[in-house]
Structures are given as structure tokens and as C-alpha cells.
MARBA-3410 file (N, C-alpha, C, O; in Angstrom, 1 decimal):
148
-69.2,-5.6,-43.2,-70.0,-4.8,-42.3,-71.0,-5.8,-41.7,-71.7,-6.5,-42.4 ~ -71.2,-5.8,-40.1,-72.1,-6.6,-39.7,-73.4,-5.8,-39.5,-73.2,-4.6,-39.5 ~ -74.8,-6.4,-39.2,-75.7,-6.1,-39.3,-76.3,-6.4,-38.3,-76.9,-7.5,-38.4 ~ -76.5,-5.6,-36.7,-76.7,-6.4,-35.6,-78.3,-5.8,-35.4,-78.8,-5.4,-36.5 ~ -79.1,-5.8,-34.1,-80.6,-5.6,-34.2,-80.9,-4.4,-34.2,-82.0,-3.9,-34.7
-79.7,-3.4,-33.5,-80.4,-2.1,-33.5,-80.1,-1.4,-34.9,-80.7,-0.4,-35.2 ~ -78.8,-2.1,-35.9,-78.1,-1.3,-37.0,-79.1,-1.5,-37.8,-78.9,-1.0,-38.9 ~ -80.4,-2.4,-37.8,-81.5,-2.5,-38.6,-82.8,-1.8,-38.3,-83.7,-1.5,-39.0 ~ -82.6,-1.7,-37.0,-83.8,-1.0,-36.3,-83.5,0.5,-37.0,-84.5,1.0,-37.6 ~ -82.6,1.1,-36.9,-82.4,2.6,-37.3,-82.7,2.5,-38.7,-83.4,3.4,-39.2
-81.8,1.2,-39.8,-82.6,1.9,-41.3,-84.1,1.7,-41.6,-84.6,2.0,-42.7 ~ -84.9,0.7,-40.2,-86.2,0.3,-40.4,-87.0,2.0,-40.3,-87.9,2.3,-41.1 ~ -86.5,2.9,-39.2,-86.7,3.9,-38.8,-87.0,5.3,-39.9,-87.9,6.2,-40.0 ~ -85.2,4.7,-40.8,-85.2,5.9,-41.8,-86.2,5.8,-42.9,-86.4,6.8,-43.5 ~ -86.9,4.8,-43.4,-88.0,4.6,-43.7,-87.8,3.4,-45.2,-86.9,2.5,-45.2
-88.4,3.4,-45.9,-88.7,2.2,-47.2,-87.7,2.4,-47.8,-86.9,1.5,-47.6 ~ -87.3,3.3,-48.3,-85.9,3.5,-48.9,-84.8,3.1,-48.6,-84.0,2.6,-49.4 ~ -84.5,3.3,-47.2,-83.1,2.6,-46.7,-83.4,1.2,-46.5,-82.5,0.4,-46.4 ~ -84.5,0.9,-46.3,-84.6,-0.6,-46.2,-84.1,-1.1,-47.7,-83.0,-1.5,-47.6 ~ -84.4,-1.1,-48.5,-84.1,-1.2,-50.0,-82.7,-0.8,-50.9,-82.2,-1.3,-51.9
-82.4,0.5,-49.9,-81.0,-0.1,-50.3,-80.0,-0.8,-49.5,-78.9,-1.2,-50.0 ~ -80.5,-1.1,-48.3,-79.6,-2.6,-47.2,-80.0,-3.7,-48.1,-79.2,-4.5,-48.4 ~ -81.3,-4.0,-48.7,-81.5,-5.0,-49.1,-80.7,-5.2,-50.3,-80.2,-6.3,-50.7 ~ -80.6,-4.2,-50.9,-79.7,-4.4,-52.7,-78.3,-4.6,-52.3,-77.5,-5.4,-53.0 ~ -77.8,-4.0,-51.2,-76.3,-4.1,-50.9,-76.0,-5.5,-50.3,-74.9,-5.8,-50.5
-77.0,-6.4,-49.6,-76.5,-7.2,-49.1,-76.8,-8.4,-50.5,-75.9,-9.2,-50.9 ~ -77.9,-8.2,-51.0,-77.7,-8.8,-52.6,-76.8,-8.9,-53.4,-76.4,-9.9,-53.9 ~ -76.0,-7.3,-53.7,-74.6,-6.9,-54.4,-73.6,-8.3,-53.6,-73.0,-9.2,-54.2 ~ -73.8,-8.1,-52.3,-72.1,-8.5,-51.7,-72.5,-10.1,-51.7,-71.6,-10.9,-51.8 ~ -73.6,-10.6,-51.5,-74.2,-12.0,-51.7,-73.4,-12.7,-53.0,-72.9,-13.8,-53.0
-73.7,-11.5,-54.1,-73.2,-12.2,-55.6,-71.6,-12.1,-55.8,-70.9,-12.8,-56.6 ~ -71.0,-11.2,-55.1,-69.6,-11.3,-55.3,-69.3,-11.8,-54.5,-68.2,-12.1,-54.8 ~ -69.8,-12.6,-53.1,-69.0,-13.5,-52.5,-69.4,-14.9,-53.5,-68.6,-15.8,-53.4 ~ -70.4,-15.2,-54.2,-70.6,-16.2,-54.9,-69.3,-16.4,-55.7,-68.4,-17.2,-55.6 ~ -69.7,-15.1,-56.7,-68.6,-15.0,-58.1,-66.9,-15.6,-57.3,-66.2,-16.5,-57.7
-66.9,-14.7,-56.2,-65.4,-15.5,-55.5,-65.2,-17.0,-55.2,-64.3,-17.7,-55.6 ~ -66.3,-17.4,-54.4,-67.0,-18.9,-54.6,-66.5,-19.4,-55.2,-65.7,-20.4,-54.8 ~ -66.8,-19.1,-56.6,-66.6,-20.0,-57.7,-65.7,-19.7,-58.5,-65.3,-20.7,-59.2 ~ -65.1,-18.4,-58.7,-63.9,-18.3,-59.5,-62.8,-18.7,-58.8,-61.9,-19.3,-59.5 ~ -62.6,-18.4,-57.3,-61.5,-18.7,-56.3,-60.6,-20.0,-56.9,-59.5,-20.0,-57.4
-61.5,-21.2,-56.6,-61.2,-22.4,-56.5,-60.7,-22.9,-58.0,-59.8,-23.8,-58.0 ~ -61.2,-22.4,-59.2,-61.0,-22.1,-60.3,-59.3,-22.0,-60.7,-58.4,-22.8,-61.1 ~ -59.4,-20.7,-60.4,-58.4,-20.2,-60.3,-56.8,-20.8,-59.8,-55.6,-20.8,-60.1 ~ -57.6,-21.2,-59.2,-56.1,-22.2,-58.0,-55.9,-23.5,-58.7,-54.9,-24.0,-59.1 ~ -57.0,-23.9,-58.9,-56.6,-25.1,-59.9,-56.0,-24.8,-61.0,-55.8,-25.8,-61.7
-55.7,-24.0,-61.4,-55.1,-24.1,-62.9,-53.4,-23.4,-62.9,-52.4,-23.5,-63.6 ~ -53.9,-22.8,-61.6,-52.3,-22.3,-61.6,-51.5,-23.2,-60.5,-50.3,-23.1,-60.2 ~ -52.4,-24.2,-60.1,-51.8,-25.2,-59.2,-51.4,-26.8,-60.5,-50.7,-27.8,-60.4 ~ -52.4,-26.4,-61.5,-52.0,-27.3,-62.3,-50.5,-27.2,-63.2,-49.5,-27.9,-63.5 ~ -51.1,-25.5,-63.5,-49.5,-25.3,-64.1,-47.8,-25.4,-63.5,-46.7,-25.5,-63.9
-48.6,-25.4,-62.3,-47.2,-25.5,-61.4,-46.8,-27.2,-61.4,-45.6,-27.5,-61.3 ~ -47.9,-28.1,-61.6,-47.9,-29.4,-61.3,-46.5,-29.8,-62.5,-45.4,-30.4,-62.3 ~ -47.1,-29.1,-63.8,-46.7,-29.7,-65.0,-44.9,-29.1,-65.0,-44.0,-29.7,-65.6 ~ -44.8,-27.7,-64.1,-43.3,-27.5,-64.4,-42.9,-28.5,-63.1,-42.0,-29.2,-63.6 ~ -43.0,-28.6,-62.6,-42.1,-29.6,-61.4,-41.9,-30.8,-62.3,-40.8,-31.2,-62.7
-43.6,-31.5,-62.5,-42.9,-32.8,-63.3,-41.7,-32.3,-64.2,-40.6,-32.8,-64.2 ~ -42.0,-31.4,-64.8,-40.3,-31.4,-66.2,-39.6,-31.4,-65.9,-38.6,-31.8,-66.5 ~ -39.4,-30.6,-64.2,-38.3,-30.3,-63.6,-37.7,-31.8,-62.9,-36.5,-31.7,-62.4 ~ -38.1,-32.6,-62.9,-38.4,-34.1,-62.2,-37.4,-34.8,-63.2,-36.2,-35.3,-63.1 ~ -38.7,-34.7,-64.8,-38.1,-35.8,-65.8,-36.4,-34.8,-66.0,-35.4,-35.4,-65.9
-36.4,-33.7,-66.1,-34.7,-33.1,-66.9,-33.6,-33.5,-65.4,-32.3,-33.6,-65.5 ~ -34.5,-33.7,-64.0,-33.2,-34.2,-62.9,-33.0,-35.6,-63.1,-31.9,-36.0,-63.3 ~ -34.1,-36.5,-63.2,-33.6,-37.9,-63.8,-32.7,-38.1,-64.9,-31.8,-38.9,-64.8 ~ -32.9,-37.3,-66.1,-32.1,-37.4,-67.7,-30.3,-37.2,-66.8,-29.4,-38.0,-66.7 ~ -30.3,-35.7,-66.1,-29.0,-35.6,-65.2,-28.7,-36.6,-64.5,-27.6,-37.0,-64.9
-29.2,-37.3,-63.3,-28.6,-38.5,-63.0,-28.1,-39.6,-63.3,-27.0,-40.2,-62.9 ~ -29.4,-40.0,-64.4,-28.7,-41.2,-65.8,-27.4,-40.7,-65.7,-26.6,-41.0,-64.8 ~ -27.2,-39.8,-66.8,-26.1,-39.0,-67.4,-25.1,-39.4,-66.1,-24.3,-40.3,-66.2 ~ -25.2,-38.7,-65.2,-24.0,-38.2,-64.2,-23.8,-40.2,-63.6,-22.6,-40.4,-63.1 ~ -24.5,-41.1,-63.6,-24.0,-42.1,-63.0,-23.4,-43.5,-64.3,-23.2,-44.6,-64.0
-23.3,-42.9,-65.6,-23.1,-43.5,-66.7,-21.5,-42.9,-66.9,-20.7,-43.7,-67.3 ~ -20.9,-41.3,-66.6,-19.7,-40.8,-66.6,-19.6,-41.2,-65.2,-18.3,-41.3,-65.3 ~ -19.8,-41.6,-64.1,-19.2,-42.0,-62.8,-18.9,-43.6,-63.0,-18.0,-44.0,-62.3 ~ -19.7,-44.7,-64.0,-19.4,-45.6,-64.2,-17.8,-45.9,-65.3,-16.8,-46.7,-65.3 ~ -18.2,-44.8,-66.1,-17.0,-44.2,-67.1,-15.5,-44.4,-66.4,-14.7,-45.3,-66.5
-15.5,-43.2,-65.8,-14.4,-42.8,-64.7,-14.0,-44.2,-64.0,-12.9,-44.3,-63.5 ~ -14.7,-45.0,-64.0,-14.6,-46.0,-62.5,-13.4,-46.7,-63.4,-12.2,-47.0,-63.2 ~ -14.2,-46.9,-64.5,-12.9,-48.2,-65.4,-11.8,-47.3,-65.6,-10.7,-47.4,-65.1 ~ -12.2,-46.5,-66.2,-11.3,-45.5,-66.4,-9.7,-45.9,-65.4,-8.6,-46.3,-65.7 ~ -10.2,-45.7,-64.0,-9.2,-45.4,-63.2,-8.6,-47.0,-62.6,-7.7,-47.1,-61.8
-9.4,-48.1,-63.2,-8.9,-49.4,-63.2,-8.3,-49.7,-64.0,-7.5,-50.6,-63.7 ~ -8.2,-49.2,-65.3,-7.7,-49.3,-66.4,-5.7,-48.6,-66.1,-4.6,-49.1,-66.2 ~ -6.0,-47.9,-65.9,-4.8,-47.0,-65.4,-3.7,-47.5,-63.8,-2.5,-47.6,-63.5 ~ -5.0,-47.6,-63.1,-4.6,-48.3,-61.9,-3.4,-50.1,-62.5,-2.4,-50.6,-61.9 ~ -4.1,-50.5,-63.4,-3.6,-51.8,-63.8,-2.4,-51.8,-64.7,-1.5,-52.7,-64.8
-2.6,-50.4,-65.5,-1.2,-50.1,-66.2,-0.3,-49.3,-65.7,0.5,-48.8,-66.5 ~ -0.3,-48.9,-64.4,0.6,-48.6,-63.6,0.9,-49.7,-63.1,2.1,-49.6,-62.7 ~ 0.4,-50.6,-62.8,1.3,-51.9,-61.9,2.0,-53.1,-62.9,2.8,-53.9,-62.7 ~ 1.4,-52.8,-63.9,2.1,-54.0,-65.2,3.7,-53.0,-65.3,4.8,-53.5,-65.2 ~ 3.3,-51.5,-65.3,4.8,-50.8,-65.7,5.6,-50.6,-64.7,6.7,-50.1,-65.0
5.1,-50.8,-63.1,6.0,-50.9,-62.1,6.8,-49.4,-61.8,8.0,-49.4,-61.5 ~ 5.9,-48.1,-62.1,5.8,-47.5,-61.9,5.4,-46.8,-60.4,4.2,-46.9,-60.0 ~ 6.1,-46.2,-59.9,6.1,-45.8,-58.8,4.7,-45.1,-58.5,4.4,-44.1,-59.2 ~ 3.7,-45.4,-57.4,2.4,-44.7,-56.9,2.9,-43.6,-56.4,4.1,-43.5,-56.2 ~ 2.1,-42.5,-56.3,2.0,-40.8,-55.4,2.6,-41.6,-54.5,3.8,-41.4,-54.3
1.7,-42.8,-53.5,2.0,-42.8,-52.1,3.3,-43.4,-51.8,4.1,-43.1,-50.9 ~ 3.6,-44.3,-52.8,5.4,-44.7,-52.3,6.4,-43.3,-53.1,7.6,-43.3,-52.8 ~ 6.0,-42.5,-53.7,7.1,-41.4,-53.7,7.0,-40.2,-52.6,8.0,-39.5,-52.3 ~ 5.3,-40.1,-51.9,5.6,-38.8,-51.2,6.0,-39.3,-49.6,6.4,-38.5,-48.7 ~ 5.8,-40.5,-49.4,6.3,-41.3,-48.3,7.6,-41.8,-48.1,8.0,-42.3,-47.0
8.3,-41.8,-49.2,9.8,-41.6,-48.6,10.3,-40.6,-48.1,10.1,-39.4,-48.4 ~ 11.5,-41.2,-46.6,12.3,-40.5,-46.3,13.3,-40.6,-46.3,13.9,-41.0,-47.3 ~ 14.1,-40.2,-45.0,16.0,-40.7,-45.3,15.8,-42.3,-44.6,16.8,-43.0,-44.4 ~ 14.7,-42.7,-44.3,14.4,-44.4,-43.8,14.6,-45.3,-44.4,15.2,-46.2,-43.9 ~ 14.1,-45.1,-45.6,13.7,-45.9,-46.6,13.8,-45.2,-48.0,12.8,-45.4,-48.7
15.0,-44.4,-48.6,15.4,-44.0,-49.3,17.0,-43.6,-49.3,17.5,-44.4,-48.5 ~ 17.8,-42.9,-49.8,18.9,-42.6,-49.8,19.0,-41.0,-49.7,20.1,-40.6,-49.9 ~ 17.9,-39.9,-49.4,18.0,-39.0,-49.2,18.7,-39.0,-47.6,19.0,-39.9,-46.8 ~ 18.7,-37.6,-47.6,19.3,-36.9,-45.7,18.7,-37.3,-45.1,17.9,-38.1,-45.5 ~ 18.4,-37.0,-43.7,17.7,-37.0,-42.9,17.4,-35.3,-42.8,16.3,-35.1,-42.4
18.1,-34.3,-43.1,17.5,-33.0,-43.2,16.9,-32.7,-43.8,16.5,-31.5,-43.7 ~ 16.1,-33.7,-45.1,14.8,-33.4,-46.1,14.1,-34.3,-45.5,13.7,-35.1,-46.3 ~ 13.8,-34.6,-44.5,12.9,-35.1,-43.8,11.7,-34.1,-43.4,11.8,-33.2,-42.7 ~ 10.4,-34.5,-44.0,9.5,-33.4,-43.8,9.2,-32.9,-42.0,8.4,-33.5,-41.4 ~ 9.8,-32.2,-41.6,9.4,-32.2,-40.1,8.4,-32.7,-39.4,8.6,-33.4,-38.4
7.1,-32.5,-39.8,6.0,-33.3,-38.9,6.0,-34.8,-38.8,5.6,-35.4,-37.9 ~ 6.6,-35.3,-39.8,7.1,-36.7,-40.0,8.1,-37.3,-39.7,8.2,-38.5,-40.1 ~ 9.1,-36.7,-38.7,10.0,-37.0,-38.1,9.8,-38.3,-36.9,8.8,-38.8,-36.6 ~ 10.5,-38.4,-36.6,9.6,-39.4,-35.4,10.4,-38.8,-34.4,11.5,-38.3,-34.5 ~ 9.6,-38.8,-33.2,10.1,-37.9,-31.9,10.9,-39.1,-31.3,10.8,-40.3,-31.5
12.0,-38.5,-30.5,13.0,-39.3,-29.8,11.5,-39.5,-28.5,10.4,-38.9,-28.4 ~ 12.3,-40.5,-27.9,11.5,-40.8,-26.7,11.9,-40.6,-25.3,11.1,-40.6,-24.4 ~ 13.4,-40.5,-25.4,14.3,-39.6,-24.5,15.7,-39.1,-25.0,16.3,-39.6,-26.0 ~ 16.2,-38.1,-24.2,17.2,-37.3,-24.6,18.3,-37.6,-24.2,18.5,-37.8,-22.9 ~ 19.4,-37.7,-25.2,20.6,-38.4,-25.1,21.4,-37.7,-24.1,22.2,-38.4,-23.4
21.3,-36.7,-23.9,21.7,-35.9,-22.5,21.6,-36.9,-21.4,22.3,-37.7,-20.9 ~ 20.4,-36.5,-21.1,19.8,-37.1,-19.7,20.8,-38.5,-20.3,21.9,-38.4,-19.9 ~ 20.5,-39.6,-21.0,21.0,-41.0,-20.8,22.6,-40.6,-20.3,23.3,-41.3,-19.6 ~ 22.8,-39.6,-20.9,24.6,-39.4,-20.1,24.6,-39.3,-19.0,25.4,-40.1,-18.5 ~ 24.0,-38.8,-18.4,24.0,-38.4,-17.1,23.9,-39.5,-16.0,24.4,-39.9,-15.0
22.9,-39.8,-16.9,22.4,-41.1,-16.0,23.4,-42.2,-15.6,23.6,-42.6,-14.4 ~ 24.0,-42.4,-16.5,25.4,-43.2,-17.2,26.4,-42.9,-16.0,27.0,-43.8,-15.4 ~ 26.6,-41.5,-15.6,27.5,-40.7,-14.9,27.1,-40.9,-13.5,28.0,-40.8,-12.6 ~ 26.3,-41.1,-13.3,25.7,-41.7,-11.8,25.6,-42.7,-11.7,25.8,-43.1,-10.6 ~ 25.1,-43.9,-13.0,25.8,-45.3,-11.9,26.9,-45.9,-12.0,27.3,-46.8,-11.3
27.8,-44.9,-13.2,29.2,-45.2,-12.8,30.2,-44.5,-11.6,31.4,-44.9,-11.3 ~ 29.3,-43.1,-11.0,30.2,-43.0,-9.8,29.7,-43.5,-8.2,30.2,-43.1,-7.1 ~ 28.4,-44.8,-8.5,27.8,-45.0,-7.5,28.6,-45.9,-7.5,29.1,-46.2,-6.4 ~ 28.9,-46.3,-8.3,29.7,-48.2,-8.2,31.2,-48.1,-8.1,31.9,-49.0,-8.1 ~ 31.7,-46.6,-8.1,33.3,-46.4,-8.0,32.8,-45.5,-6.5,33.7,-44.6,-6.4
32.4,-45.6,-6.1,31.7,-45.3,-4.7,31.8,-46.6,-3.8,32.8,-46.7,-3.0 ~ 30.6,-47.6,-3.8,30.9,-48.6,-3.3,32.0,-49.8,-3.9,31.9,-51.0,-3.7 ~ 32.5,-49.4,-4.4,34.1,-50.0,-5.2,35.1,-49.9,-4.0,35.7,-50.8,-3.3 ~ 35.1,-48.3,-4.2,36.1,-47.7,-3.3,35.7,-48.4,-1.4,36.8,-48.6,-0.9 ~ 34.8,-48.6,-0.8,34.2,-48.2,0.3,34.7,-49.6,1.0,34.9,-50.6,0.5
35.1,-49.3,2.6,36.1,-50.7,2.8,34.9,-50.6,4.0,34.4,-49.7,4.6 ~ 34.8,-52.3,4.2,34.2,-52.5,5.3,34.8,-53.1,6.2,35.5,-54.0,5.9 ~ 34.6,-52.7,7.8,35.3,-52.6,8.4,34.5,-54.1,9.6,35.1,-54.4,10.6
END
């Protein structure tokens, strides 16, 4: 509530009494904006502290996981050297030279040839007939053609 010249002029009006109780009221709201004052900031600190302390744990238990997770990623690494090396001592065939054969470079068909892997002709044996068909009747053309 604000308190402007005439909203004091009227309880100066209504007489000693209402002066006295504007005066006690603005006393009352004086001490509770204090008590806020000082509890407010209070307050926040401690639940700003407690929040401090779960992050840090939450901090130190993501470090303990990373250790962890880059000690099994070191694991794994030999791991797959280890394996990688005894597949080539035993001359055992990789994924990539068994799913990369075709009738090219194997003894299968050419009809188990995975389709997208086919290799495209680059022209069509038709047309080369044709073609074939025209410069051999160009040349049995001017073969035939007598000059005069």
C-alpha cells in the first residue's frame, strides 16, 4: 500500500487514533520486511548449499563411471587385437573377404550375385550389333559402287 500526501492528510483528519494505527502498521510491515531481509538470504544459502553438495556427488559418481567406462574401452581394444592377430596367424577368412565375394572372384554363379553389386554394362550388346550391321553394309556399299 502506498502512502501518498492526501492518503495521510485524510487519516491526519480522522483524528489521533488513525494516526497511530498507520503508524503501528507501517512498524508491523517495516519488521516483516526486515525478518524477510534476513531470513530470505539465509534461506537460499543453505538450500543453494545443499544443492552444491548433490552436484559435487553427482560430479565425483560421473568421474568413478568414466574411469570405469575408459578402463573396459581399453579392455576391449586388446581384446580385439588379440583376436584380430589370431585370426591372421589361423588364416581364417575376415567378414570382409567372405561377404565381398562374387562369381568374380569366387567359383559361385553369376545369378548369386547380390544385385546392387552387379556392375552395370556400359553399353548394350544390341546396339553394338547393329552398329556392326551398318559398317558392314556401308563397306559392301561402297565395295559394290563402280566409278565411272
Amino acid at each position: 500500500m502506498t502512502y501518498n500526501h492526501s492518503t495521510i492528510r485524510r487519516r491526519y483528519d480522522q483524528g489521533l487514533d488513525s494516526i497511530v494505527r498507520l503508524v503501528t502498521q507501517l512498524e508491523d510491515r517495516i519488521e516483516d520486511l526486515m525478518g524477510l531481509h534476513v531470513s530470505q538470504p539465509q534461506r537460499l544459502i543453505r538450500t543453494q548449499a545443499a544443492q552444491i553438495k548433490r552436484l559435487e556427488q553427482t560430479v565425483a559418481n560421473k568421474d568413478a563411471e568414466l574411469v570405469e567406462a575408459h578402463q573396459l574401452n581399453r579392455q576391449l581394444q586388446t581384446r580385439i587385437r588379440e583376436l584380430e592377430k589370431s585370426l591372421e596367424a589361423d588364416n581364417i577368412p575376415t567378414a570382409e573377404s567372405i561377404i565381398r565375394r562374387d562369381s568374380h572372384n569366387s567359383n559361385q554363379p553369376p545369378s548369386l550375385d547380390l544385385p546392387w553389386e552387379k556392375p552395370k554394362r556400359t553399353r548394350s550388346l544390341r546396339k553394338k550389333a547393329k552398329l556392326l550391321q551398318k559398317v558392314k553394309m556401308f563397306h559392301r556399299i561402297s565395295s559394290n559402287s563402280f566409278i565411272y
